[in-house]
N, C-alpha and C positions, 0 to 999 in steps of 0.2 A: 161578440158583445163588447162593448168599448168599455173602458176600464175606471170607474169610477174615482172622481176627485179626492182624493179624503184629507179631511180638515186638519188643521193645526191646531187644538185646542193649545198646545206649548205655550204660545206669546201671551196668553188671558192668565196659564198658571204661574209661568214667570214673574210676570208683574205681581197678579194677588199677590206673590210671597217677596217682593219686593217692597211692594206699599204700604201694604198690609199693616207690619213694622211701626214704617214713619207714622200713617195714621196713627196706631197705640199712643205714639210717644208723641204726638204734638197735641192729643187729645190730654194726656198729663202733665205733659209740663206748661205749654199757652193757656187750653181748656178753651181754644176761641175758632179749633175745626169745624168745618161743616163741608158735608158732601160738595159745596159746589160756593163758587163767588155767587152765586144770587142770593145763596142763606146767609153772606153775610160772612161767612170762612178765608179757609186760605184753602186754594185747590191745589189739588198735587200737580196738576200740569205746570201750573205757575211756578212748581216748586224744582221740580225734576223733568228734564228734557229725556224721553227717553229716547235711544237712537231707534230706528228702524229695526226691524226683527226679522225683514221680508223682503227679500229684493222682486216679488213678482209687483208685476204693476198695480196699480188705484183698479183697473179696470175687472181686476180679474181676481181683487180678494174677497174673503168672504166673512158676510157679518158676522158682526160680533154679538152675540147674546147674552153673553154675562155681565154679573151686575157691577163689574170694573171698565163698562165699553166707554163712560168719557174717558178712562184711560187709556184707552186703543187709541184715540184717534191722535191724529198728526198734535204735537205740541204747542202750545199757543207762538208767538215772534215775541212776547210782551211777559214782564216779570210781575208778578206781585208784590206787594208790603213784607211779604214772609220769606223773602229770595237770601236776605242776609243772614238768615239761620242755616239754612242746609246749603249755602254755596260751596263748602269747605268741604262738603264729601265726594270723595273720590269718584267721577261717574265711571271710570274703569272698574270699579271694584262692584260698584252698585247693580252695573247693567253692562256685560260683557257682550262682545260681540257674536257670542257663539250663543245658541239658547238653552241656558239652564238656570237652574235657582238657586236662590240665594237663601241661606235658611236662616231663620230666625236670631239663630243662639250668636251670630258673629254679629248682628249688628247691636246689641248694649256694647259690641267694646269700642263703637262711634260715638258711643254718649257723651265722656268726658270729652273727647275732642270738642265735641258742640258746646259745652256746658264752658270748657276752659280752653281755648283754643293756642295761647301762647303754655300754655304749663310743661307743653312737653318738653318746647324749646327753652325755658328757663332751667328745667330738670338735666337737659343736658350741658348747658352752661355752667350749673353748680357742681356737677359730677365730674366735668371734664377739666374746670380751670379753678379750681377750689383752691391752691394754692397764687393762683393770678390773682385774685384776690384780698388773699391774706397780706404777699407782698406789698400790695399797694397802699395798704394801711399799715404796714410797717415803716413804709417812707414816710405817709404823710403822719406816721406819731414820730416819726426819728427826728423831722425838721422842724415841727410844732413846738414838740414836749422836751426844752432840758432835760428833765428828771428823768423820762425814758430813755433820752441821750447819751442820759450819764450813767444808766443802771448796761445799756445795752454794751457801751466802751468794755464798762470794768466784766463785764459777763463773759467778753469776746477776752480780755486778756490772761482771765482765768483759765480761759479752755486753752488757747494759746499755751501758756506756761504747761499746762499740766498736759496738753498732747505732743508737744517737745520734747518736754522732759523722760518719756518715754525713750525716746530714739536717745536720750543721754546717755539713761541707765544703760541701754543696749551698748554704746561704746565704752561705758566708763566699766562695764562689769571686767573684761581682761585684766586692767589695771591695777585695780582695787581702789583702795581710798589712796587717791595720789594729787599731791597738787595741780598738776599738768591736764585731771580734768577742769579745771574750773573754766578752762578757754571754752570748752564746749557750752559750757552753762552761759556762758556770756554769750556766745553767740546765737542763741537763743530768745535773747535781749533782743540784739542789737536791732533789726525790724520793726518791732513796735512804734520807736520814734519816727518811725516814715507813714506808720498804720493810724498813727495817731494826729498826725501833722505837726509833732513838737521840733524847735527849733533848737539846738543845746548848744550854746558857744563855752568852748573850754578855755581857759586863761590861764598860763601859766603853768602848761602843760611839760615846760624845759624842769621842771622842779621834780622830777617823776623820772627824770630821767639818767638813773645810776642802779648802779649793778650792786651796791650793798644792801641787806637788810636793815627796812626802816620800819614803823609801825603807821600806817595810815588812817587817823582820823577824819570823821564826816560827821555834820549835822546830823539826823534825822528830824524831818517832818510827815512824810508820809508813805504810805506802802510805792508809789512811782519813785523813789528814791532807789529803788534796786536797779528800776530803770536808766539809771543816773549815774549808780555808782559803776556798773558795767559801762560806762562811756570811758571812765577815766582806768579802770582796775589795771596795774599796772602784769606785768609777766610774773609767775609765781607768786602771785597774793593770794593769801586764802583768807575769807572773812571770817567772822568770830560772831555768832550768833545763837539767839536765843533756841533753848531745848525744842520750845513749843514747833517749830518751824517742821520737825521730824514729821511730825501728825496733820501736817499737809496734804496725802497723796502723794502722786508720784512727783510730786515736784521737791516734796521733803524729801524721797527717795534719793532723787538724783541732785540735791543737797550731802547727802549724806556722803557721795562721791570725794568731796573736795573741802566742803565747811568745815571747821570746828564748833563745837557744842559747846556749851555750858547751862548749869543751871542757872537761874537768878537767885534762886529759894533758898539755895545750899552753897554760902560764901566762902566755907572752906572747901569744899571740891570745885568752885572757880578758880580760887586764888592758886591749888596745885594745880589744874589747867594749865594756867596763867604762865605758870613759874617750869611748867612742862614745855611748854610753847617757843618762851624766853631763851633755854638754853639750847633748844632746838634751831632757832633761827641762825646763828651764824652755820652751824652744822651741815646744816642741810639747804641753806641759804635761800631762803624764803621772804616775802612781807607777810602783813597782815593788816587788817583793815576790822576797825571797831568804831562802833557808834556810840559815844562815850558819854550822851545824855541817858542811852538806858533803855530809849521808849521815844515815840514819836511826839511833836511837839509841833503842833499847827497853830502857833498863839501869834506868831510873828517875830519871836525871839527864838531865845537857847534858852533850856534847863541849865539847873546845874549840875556840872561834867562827874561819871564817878570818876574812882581815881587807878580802876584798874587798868585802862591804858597806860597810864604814864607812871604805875608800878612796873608794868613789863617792860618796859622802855627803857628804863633806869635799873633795873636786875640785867636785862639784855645788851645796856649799852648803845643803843643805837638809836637813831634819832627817827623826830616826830615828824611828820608833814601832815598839818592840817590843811583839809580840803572845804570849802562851803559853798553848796549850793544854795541857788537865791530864791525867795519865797515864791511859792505856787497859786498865791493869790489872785492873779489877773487870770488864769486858765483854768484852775480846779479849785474844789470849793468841796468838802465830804459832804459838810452840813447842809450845802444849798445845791447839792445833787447839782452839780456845775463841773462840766470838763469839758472842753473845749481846746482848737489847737493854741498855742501860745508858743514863748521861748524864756529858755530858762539857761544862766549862764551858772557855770562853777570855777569857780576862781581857786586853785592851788598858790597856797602860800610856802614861801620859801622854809627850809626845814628846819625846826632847833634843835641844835645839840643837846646832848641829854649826858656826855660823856664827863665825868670825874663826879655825877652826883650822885648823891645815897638817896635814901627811903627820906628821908626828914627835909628833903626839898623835892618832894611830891606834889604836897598842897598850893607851894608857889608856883610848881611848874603849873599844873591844872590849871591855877586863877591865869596864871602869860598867854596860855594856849587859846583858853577859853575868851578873854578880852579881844587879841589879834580879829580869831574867828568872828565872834562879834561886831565888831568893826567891819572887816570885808564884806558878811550878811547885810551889814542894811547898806553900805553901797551898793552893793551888785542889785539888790533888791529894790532898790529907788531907781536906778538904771532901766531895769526890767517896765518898774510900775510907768516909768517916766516914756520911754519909748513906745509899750503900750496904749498910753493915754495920748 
């Protein structure tokens, strides 16, 4: 007895649970399904090709009975209205070449795909290059916005100082408090002027150049004065600054290295400082560098000078050399968040003796020192603004 054909129900159950599905969800989301283009719908054939499931020939398969058979047959050559909805799903995933089914629970996680079809690829753009990003609106606020130009400078010279100063303290700790650090502190400076595009012409640089202890005077106008005064500080100069400076960070740390302190608050513990300092310096032959308006002074001029440089000067015997840097006007600006590259000159004036005076030509020395200074400031300053403009 010859051996009976037996059917493939497979290919009708495949599909039901293939189709099955997309019907639900185009009957939800469009609402404008129907069994067949005559009603008026969108047909699944139109919508989804499926491949063959049968390699025996047209002649020799066998009908279809279930009530999915316009899905059985061959797929239409021609798309529907509704082809731009489901063109996006995977027909390897959908309708494999082998025959089995597709179960229900994995196709909701096709929905978003359909629903929002770029989101995946924007989610992986913001996940991957999140900082590509941020960058590129750091440049375009860096070149736009002075104000964030000028907060992002002074931001970058903070960390700068205070992440140097670290590697300071680490060389200066052998030593202890000894003059011979302050080279290191300066060279910690010295990069900024390149980082920042400032142009610094020294003048008068031959004036610096002797092996006696002298006391060096300098303006002050703004905190980039440190910057400044490390261009000229000569070999064993130690500056002379305010308390407050300690309560820095590590940068007051490795200050603590090489500077001398004083308070402002408490004139009798400067003046023995002062007078500590004074008989110290031939001893151990040293300079020293003070800023003898007190406090900074962005007005366009000079304060008036106190007078305990040119006390120690004249207790110590040794002469003055005022130094003046020229106004920061055409580059930085605190008030108007303005920094910018520029150039800035300092002009070293020749030195005054200070030798056979007492305490009671203190106040004329100050007003000599202080005029000179004055004078070379608004040339070197009009220079500056001049060449600028």
């Amino acid at each position: 007895m010859p051996a009976q054909r037996v059917r493939q129900p497979g290919v009708c159950a495949v599909r039901h649970n293939l189709l099955h599905p997309i019907k639900e969800f185009l009957k939800s989301s469009q609402g404008s399904y129907a069994e067949s283009p005559a009603e008026g719908g969108l047909s699944l054939q139109a919508v989804i090709a499926l491949p063959a499931q049968s390699h025996t020939p047209p002649a020799h398969r066998q009908p279809c009975c279930c009530m999915f058979a316009p899905a059985c047959q061959p797929a239409p050559t021609h798309r529907a209205a509704g082809v731009p909805l489901l063109n996006r799903l995977s027909m390897a995933s959908l309708a494999p070449s082998s025959e089995r089914s597709l179960s229900e629970a994995s196709l909701p996680n096709l929905v978003p795909a359909l629903r929002h079809p770029h989101a995946g690829r924007m989610e992986l753009l913001l996940l991957h290059y999140p900082f590509t990003f941020l960058f590129i609106a750091f440049l375009v606020l860096y070149q736009l916005n002075p104000a964030f130009r000028y907060f992002c400078k002074m931001t970058f010279c903070k960390l700068w100082l205070f992440t140097l100063s670290i590697l300071v303290i680490m060389i200066s700790i052998p030593r202890g408090r000894n003059v011979e650090n302050m080279k290191f502190l300066r060279m910690s400076f010295l990069p900024l002027k390149y980082i920042f595009g400032l142009k610094i012409v020294v003048k008068g640089k031959e004036n610096l150049r002797t092996k006696k202890p002298f006391v060096l005077v300098l303006n002050h106008q703004t905190s980039l004065d440190l910057m400044l005064m490390m261009e000229i500080l000569p070999s064993r100069c130690v500056p002379i600054a305010k308390k407050e400076i300690l309560y820095m960070g590590t940068f007051g740390l490795a200050c603590l290295s090489g500077l001398i302190f004083i308070d402002r608050k408490k004139r009798e513990e400067s003046f023995t400082i002062l007078t500590e300092v004074a008989h110290s310096l031939h001893k151990e032959n040293f300079r020293v560098l003070i800023f003898p308006e007190g406090t900074r002074n962005s007005g366009g001029s000079m304060l008036p000078f106190k007078r305990g440089a040119f006390q120690l000067a004249v207790k110590a015997q040794v002469p003055i050399i005022p130094a003046v840097i020229s106004s920061y006007c055409d580059f930085y600006n605190r008030k108007e968040k303005r920094f910018t590259p520029g150039k800035s000159i300092i002009q070293i004036l020749p030195e005054v003796e200070t030798l056979g005076l007492g305490p009671d030509d203190v106040p004329k020395l100050t007003e000599q020192v202080r005029d000179s200074m004055l004078t070379a400031y608004q040339g070197i300053s009009g220079m500056t603004n001049g060449a600028s403009h």
